[in-house]
C-alpha positions as CSV (number, residue, x, y, z in Angstrom):
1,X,39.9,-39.4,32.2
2,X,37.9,-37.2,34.1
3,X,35.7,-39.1,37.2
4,X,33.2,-38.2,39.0
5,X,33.9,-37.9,42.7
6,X,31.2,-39.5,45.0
7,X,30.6,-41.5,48.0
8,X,29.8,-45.0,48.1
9,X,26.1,-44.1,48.6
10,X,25.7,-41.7,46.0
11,X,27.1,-44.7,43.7
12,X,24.5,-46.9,44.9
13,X,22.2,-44.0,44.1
14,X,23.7,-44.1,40.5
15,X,23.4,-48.0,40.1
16,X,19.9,-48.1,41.3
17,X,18.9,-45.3,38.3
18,X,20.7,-47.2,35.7
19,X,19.0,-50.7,36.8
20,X,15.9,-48.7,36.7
21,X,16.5,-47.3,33.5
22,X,17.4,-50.2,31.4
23,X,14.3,-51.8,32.3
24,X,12.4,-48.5,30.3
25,X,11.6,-49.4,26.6
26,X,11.4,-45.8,25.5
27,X,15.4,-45.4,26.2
28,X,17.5,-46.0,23.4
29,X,21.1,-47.4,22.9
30,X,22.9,-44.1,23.1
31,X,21.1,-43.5,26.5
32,X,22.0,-46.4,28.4
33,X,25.1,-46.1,26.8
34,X,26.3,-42.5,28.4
35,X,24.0,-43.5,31.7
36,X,26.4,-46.9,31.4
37,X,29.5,-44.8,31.1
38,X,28.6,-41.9,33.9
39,X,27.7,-45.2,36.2
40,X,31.4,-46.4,35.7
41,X,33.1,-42.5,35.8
42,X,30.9,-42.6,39.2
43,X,32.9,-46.2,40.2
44,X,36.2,-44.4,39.9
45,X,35.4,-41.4,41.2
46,X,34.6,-43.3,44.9
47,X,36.4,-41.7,48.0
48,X,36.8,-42.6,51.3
49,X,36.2,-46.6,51.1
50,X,37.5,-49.7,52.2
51,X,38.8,-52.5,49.5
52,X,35.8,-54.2,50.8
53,X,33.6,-51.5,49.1
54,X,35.1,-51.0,46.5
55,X,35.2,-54.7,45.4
56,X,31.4,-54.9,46.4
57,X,31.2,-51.9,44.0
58,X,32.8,-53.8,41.2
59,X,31.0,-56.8,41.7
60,X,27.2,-54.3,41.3
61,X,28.9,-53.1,38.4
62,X,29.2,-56.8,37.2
63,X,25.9,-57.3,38.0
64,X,24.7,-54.3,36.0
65,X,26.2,-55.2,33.1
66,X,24.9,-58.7,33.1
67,X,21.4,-57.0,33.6
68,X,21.9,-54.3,30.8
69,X,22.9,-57.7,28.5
70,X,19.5,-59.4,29.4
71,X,17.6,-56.4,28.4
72,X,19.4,-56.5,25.2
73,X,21.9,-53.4,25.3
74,X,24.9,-53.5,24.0
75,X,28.1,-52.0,27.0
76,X,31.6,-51.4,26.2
77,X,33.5,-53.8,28.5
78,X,34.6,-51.5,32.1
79,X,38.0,-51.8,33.2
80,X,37.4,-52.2,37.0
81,X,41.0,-51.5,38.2
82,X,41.8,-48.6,40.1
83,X,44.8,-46.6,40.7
84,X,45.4,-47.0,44.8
């Protein structure tokens, strides 16, 4: 599976959109469902952290699941584990 590389704060850049975005009515399922799945390829794409990092990243990613769910769309379940 290809990733896509990125820093931790060009994740956080990626998060914020997505929260952003699942709060926007217009958007429709397959939206927030490739903006869900570039969020994750974005998760494993992270270089240069810490395990610290990356388990905060994990844990935002939890986070934006739980929101997309309250807003009423529908994820595929992440697998959070990473290759070291």
């Amino acid at each position: 599976m290809s990733t896509i590389p990125c820093t931790i704060p060009e994740f956080n850049s990626a998060l914020s959109f997505f929260l952003k975005e699942i709060k926007n009515p217009s958007n429709d399922q397959d939206s927030i469902g490739n903006l869900w799945k570039g969020l994750l390829l974005h998760y494993m794409g992270i270089t240069e952290h810490t395990d610290e990092g990356i388990q905060r990243c994990a844990s935002w990613i939890q986070m934006a699941e739980q929101s997309a769910t309250r807003y009423g769309w529908l994820l595929e379940e992440p697998n959070l584990e990473r290759d070291a």
